[in-house]
N, C-alpha and C positions, 0 to 999 in steps of 0.2 A: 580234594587234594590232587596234587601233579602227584605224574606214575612215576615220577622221579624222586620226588617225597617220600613216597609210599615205599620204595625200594631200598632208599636209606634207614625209612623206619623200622625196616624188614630185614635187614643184614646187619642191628645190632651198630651200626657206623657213626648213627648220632651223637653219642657220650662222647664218641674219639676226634669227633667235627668240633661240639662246646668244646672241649678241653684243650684242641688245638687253638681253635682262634679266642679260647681264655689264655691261653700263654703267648701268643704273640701279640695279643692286645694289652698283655702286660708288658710286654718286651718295648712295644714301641710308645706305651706312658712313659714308663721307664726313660725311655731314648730322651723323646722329647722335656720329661721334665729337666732331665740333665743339660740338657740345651737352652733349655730357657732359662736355670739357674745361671749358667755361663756367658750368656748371649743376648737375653733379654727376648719379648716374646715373639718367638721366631716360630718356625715349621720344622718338621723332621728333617727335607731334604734341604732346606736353606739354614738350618746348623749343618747337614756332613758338606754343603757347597763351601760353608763361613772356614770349618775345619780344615777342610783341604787347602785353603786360599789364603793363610795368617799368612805366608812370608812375600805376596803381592803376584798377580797374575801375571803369564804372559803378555798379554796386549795392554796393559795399562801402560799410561804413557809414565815413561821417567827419565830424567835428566842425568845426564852426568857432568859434575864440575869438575875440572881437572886443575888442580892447586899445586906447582911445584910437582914433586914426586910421589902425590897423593891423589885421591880420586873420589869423590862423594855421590853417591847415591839418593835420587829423590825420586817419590813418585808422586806423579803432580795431577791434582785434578784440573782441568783444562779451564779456564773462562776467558773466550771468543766472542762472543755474541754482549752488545751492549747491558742486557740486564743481569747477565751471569758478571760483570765486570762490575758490575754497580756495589751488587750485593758478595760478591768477593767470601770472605771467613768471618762477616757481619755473624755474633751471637753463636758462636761456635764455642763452647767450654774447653773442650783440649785439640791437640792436633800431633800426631804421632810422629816423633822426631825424626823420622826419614818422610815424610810426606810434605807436600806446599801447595798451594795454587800458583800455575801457571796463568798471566793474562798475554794475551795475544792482542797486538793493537794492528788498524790498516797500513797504520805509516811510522815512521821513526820522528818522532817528534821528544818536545820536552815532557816528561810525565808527569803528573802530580797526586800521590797519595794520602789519605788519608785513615784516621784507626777508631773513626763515630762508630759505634756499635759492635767494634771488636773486644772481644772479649782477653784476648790474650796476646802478651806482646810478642811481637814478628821482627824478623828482619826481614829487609828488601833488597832484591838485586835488580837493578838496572842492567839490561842486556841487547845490546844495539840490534841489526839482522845480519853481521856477522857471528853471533852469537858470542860476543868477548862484553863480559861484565864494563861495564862504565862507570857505575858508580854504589855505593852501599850505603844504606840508611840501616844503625843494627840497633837492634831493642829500641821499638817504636811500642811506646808504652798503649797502651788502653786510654781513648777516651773517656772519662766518664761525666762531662758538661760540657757544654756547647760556653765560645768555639772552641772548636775541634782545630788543632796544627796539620801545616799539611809537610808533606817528605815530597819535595818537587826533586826531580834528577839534576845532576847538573852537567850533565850530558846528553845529548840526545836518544831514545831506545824505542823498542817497538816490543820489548819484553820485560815485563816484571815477574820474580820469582820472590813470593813469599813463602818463609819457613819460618819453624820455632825463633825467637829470641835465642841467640847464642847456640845457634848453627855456627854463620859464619867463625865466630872466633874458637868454637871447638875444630872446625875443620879448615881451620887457617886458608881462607878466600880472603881473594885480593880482587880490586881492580886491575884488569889486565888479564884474568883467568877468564877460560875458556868455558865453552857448554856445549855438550852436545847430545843430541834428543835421538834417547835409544830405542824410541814403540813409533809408529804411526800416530799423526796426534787429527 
């Protein structure tokens, strides 16, 4: 045995060593089961990260619509890059009523969407690269059989924001409102 063993075994310090890392071995089952009941099966420090984090991070990208004398809040998951645009909120069950996907295109062209393998209805903002709404497609129901309708703009954009079904008409957006992108995106 280490002389270091031998010296805890010998000042009686053992019992009070088990006992301690028996209670904070309880402390952090504990923790943890409470987390994964809330949270689904997560880690210790990725429930107090999820905890700390419910009302949306500083650097996540979000929008603001400005509607008349009102102002709307969204935090957008980005999709930039052609496979992220493809697959979009494809098979996704719910979607937290302040939150949307952002698509970013290279050019301002006519857009045209579609709702094959979405699960829940959306609205859509057409949003030119001045950033002023163009046009609204709202409750673009669920495909579920081919074909699938498409929601083409009828205006030209280079951004679409989808959100909840019945966004826009809870927060009264128009064509002609504005947007403006409050994180680095």
């Amino acid at each position: 045995m280490s002389n270091m063993f031998q010296a805890i075994m010998k000042t009686r310090l053992l019992p009070i060593i088990f006992i301690s890392i028996a209670i904070l071995g309880s402390l952090q089952i504990w923790i943890m089961f409470d987390c994964i009941s809330k949270e689904g099966d997560i880690g210790l420090l990725d429930c107090i990260s999820i905890d700390d984090d419910l009302s949306g991070s500083q650097d996540e990208p979000k929008l603001l619509i400005q509607s008349g004398d009102s102002t709307s809040l969204v935090y957008v998951e980005i999709a930039d890059e052609p496979n992220e645009r493809s697959q979009g909120l494809m098979f996704r069950e719910n979607l937290e009523w302040d939150r949307g996907m952002f698509f970013v295109f290279e050019d301002e062209r006519i857009l045209s969407f579609w709702m094959k393998n979405t699960l829940i209805p959306l609205d859509m903002l057409f949003i030119d690269t001045d950033f002023r709404i163009v046009d609204i497609k709202e409750n673009a129901p669920p495909c579920k059989e081919d074909p699938c309708p498409s929601y083409p703009s009828k205006q030209s954009a280079k951004y679409v924001l989808e959100v909840n079904s019945g966004f826009v008409l809870e927060n009264n957006i128009k064509i002609d409102d504005m947007v403006s992108v409050q994180s680095q995106m």
